[in-house]
mmCIF file of the N, C-alpha and C atoms, coordinates in Angstrom:
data_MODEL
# 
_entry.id   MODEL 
# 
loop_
_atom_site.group_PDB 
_atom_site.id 
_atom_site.type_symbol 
_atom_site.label_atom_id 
_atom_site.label_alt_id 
_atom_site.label_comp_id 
_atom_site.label_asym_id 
_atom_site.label_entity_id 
_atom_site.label_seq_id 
_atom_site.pdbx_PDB_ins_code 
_atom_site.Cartn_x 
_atom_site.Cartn_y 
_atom_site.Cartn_z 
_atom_site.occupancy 
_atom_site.B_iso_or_equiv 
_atom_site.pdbx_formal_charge 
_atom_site.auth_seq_id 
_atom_site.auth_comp_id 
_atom_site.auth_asym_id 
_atom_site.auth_atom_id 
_atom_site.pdbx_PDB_model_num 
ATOM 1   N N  . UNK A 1 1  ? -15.980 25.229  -20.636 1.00 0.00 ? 1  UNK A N  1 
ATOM 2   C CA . UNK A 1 1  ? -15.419 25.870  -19.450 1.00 0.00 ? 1  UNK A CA 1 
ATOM 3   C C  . UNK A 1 1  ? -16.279 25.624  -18.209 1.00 0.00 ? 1  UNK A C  1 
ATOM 4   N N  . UNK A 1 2  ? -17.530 25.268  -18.466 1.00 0.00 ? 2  UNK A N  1 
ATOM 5   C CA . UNK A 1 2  ? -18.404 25.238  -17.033 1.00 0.00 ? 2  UNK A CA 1 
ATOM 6   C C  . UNK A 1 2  ? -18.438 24.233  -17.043 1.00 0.00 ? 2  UNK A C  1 
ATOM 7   N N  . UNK A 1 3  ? -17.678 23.379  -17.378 1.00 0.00 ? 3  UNK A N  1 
ATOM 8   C CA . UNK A 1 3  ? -17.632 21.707  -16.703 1.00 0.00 ? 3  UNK A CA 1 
ATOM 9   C C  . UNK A 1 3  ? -16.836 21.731  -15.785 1.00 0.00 ? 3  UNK A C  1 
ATOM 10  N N  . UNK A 1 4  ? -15.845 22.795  -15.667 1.00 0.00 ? 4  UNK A N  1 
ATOM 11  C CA . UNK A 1 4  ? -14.599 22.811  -14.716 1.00 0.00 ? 4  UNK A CA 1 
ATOM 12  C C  . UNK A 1 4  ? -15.312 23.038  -13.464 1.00 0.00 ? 4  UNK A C  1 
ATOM 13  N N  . UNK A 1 5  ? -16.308 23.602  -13.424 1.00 0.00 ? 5  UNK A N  1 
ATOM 14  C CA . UNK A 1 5  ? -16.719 23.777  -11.821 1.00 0.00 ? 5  UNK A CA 1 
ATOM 15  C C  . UNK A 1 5  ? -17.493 22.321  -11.363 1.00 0.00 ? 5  UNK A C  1 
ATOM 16  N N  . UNK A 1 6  ? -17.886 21.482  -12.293 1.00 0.00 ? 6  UNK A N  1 
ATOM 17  C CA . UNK A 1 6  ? -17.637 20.104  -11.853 1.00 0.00 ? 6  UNK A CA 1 
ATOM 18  C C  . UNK A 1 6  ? -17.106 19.216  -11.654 1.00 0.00 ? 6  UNK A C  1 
ATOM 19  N N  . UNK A 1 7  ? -15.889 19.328  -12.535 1.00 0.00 ? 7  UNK A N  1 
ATOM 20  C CA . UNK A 1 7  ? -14.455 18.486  -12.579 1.00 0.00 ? 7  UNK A CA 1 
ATOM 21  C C  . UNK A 1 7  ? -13.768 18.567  -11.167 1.00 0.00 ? 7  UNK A C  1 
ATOM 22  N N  . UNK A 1 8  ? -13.205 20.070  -10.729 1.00 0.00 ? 8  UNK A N  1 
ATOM 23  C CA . UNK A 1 8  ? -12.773 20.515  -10.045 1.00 0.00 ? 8  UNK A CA 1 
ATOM 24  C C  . UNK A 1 8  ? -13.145 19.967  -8.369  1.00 0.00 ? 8  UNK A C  1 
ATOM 25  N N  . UNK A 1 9  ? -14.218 20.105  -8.194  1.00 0.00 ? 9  UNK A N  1 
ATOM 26  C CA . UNK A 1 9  ? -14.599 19.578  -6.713  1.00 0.00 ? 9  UNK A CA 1 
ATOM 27  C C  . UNK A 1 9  ? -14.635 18.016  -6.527  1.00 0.00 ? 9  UNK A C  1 
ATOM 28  N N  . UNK A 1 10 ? -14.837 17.443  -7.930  1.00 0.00 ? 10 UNK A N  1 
ATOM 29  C CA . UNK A 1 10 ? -14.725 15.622  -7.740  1.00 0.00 ? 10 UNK A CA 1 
ATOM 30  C C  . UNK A 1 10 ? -13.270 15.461  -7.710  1.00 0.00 ? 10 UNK A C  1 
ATOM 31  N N  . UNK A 1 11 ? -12.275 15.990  -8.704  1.00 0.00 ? 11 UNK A N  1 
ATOM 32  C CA . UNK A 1 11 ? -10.905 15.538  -8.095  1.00 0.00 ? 11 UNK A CA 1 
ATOM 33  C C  . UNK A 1 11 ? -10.392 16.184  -6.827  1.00 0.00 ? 11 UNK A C  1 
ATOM 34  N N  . UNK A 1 12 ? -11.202 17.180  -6.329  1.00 0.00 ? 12 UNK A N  1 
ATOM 35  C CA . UNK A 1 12 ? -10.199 17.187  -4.635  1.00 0.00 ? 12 UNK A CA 1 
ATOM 36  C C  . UNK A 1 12 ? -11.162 16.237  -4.277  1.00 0.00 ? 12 UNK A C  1 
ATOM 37  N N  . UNK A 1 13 ? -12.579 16.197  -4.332  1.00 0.00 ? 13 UNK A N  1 
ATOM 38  C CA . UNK A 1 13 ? -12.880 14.665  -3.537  1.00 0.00 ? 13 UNK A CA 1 
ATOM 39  C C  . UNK A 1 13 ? -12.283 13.545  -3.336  1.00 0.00 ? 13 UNK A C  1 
ATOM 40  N N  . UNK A 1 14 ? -12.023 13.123  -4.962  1.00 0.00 ? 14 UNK A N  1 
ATOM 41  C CA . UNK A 1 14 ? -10.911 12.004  -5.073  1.00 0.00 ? 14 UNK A CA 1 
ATOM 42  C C  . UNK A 1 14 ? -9.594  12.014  -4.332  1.00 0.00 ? 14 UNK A C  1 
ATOM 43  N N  . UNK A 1 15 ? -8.946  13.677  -4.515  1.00 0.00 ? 15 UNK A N  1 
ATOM 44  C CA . UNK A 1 15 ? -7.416  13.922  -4.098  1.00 0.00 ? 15 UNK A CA 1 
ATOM 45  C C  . UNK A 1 15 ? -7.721  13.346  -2.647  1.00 0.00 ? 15 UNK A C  1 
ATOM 46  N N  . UNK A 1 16 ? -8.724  13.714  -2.200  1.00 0.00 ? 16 UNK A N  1 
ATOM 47  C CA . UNK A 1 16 ? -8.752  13.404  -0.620  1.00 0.00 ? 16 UNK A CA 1 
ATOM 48  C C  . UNK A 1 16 ? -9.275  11.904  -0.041  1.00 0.00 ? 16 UNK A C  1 
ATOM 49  N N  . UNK A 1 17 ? -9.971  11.511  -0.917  1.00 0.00 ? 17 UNK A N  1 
ATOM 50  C CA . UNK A 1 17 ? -10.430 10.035  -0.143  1.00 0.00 ? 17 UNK A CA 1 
ATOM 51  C C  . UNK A 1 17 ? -9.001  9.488   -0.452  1.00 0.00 ? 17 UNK A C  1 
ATOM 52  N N  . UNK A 1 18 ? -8.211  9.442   -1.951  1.00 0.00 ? 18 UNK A N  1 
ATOM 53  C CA . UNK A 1 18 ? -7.088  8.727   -1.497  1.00 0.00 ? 18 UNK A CA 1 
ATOM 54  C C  . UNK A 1 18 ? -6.105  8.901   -0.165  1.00 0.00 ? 18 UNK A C  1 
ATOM 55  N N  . UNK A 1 19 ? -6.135  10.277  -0.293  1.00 0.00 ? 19 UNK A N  1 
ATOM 56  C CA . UNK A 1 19 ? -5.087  11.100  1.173   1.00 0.00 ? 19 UNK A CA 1 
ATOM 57  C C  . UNK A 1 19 ? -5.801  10.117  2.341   1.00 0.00 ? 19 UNK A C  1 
ATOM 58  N N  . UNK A 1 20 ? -7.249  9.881   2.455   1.00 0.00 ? 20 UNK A N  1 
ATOM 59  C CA . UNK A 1 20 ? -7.377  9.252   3.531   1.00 0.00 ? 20 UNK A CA 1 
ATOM 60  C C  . UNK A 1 20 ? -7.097  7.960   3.844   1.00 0.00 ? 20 UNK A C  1 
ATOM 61  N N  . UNK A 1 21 ? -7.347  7.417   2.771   1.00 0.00 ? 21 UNK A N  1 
ATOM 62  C CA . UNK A 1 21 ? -6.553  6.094   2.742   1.00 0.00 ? 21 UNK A CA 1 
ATOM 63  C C  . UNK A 1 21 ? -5.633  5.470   2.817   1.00 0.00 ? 21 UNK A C  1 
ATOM 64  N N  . UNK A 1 22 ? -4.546  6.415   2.468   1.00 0.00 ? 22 UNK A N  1 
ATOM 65  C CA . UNK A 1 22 ? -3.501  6.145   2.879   1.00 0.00 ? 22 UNK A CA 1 
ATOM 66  C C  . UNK A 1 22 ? -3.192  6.849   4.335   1.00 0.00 ? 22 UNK A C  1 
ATOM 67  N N  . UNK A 1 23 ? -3.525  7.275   4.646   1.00 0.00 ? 23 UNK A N  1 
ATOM 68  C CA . UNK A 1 23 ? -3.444  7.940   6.074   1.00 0.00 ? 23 UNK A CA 1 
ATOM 69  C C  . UNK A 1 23 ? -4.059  6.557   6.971   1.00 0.00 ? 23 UNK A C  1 
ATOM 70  N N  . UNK A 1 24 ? -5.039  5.463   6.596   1.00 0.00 ? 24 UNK A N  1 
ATOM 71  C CA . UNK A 1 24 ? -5.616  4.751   7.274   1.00 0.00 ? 24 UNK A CA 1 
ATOM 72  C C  . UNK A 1 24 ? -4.473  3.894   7.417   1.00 0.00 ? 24 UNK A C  1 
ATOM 73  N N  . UNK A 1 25 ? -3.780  3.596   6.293   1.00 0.00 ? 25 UNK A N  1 
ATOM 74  C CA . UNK A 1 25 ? -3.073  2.365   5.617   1.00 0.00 ? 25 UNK A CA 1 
ATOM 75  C C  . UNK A 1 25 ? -1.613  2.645   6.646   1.00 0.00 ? 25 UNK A C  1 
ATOM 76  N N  . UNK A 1 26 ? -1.512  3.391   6.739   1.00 0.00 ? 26 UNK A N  1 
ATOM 77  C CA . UNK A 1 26 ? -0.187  4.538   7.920   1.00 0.00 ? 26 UNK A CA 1 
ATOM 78  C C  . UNK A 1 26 ? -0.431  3.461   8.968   1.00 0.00 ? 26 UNK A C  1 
ATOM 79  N N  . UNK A 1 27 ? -2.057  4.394   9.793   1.00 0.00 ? 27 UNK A N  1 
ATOM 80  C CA . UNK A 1 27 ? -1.910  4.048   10.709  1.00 0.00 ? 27 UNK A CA 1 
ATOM 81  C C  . UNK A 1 27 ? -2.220  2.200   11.065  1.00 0.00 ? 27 UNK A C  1 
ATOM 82  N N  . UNK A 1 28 ? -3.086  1.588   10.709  1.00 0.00 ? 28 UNK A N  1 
ATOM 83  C CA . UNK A 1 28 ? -3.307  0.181   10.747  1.00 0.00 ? 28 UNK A CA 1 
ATOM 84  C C  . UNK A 1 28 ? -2.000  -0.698  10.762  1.00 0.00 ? 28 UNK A C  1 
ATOM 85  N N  . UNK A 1 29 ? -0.810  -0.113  10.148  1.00 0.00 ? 29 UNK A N  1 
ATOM 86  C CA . UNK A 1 29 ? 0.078   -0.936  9.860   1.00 0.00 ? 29 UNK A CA 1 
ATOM 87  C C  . UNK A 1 29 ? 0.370   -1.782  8.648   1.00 0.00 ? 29 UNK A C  1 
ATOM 88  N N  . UNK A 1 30 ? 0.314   -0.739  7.611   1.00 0.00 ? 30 UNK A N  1 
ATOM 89  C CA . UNK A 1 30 ? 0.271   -1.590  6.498   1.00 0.00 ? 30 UNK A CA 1 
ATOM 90  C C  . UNK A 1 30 ? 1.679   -1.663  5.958   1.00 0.00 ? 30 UNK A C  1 
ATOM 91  N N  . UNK A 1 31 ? 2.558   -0.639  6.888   1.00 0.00 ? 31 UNK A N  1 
ATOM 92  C CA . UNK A 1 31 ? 3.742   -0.587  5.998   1.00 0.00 ? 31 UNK A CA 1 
ATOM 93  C C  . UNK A 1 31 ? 4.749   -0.642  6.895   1.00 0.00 ? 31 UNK A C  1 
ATOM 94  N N  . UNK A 1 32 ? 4.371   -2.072  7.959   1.00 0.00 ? 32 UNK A N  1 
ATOM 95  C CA . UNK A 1 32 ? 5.662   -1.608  9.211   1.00 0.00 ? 32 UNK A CA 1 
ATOM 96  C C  . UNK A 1 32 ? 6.428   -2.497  8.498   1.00 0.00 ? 32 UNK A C  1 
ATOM 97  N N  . UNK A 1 33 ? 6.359   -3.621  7.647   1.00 0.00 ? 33 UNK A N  1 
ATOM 98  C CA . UNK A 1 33 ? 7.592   -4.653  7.445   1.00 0.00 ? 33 UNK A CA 1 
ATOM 99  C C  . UNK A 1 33 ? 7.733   -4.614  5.564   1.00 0.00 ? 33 UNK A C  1 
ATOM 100 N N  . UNK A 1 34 ? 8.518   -3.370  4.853   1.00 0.00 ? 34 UNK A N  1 
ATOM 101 C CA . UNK A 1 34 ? 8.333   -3.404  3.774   1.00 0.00 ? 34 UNK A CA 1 
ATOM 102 C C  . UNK A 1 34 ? 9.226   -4.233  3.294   1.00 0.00 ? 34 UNK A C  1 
ATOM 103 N N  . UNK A 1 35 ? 10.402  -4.418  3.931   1.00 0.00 ? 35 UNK A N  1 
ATOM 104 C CA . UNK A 1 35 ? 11.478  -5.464  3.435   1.00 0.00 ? 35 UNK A CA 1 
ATOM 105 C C  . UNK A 1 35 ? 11.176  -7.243  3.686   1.00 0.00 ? 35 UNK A C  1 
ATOM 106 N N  . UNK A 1 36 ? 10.472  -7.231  4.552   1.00 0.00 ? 36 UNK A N  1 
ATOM 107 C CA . UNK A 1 36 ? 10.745  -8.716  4.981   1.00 0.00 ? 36 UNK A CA 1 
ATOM 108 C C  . UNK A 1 36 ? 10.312  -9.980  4.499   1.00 0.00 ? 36 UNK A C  1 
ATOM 109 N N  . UNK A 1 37 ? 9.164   -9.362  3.017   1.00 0.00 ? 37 UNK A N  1 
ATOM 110 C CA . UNK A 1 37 ? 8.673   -10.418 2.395   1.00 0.00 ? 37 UNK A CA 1 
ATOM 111 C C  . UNK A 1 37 ? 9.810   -10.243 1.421   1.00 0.00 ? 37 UNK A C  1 
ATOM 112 N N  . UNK A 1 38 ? 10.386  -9.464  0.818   1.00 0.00 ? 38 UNK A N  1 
ATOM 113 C CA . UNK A 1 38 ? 11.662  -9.273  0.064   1.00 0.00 ? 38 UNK A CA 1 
ATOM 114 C C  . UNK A 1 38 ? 12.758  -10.309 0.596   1.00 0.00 ? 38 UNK A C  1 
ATOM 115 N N  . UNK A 1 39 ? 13.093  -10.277 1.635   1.00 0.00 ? 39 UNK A N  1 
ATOM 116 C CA . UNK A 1 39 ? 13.941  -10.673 2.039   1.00 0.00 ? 39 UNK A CA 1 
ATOM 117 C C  . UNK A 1 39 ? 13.310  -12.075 2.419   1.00 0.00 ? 39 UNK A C  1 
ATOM 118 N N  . UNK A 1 40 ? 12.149  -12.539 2.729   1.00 0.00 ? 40 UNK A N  1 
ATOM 119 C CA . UNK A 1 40 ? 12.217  -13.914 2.772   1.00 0.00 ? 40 UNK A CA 1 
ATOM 120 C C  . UNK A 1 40 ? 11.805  -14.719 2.541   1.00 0.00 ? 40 UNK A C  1 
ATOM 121 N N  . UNK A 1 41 ? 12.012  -14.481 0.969   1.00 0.00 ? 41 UNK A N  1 
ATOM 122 C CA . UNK A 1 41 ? 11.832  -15.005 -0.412  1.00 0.00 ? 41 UNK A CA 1 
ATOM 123 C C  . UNK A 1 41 ? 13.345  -15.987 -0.409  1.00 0.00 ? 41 UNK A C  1 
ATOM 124 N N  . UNK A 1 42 ? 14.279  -15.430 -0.024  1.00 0.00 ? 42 UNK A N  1 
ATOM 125 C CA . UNK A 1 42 ? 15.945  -15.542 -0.807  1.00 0.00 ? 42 UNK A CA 1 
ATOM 126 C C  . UNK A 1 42 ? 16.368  -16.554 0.824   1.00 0.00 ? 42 UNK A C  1 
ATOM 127 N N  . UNK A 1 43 ? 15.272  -16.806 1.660   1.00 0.00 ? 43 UNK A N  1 
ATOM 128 C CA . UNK A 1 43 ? 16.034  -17.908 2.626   1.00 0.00 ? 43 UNK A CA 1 
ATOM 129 C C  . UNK A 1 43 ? 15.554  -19.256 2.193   1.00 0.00 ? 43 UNK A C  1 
ATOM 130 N N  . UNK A 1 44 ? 16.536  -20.327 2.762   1.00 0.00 ? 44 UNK A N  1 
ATOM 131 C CA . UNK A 1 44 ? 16.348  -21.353 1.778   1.00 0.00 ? 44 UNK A CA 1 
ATOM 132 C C  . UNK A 1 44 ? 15.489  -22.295 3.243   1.00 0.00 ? 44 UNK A C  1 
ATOM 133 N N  . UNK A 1 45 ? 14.699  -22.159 3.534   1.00 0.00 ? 45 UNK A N  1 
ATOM 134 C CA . UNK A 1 45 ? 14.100  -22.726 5.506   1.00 0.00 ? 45 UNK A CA 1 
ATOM 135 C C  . UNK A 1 45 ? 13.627  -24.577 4.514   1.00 0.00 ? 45 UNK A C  1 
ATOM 136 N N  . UNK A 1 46 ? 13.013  -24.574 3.038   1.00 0.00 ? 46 UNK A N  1 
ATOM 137 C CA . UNK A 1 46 ? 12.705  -25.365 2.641   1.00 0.00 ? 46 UNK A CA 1 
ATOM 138 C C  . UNK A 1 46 ? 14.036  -26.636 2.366   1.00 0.00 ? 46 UNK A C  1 
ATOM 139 N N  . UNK A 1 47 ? 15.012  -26.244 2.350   1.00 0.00 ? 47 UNK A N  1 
ATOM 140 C CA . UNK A 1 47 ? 16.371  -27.283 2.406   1.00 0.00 ? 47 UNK A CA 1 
ATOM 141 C C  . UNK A 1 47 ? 16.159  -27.597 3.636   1.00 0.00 ? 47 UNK A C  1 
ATOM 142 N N  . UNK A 1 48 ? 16.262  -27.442 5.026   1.00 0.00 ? 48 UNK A N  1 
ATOM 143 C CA . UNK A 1 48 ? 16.579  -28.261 5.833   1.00 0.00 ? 48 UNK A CA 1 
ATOM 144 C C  . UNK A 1 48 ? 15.719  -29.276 6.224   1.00 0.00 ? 48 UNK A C  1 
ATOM 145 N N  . UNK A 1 49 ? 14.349  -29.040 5.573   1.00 0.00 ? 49 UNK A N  1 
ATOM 146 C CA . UNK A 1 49 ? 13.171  -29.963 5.279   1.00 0.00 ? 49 UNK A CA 1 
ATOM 147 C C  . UNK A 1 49 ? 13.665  -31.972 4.207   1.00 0.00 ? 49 UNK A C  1 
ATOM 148 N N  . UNK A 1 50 ? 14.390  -31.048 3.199   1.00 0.00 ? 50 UNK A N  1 
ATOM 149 C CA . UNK A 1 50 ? 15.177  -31.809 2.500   1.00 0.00 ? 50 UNK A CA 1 
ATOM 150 C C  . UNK A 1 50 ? 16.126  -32.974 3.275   1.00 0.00 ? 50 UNK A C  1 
ATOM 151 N N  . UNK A 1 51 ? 16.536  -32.263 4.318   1.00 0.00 ? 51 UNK A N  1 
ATOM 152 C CA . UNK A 1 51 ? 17.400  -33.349 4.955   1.00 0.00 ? 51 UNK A CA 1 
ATOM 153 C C  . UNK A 1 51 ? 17.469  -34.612 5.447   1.00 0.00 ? 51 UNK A C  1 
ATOM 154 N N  . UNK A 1 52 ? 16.359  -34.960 5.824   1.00 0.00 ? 52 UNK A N  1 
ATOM 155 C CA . UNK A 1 52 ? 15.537  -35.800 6.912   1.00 0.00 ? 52 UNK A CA 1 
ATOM 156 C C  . UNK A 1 52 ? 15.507  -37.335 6.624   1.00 0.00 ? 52 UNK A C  1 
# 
């Protein structure tokens, strides 16, 4: 039972460095274009290369 008063304060440490990280990841811009590598995968820009 008295490990819990050590357990306890390292996972809100943890709970929180992640919270901050992603709070960094927010603001820097890590998540302004979540579709667009999705999406441009499926264009074909390498065919008109083909043409020539």
């Amino acid at each position: 039972m008295s490990v819990l008063i050590y357990l306890i304060p390292i996972a809100l440490f943890m709970g929180g460095l992640g919270l901050a990280a992603f709070l960094w990841a927010l603001k820097s811009g890590q998540f302004d274009d979540p579709e667009g590598a999705a999406e441009r995968i499926l264009l074909d820009d390498d065919l008109e290369e083909q043409d020539d």
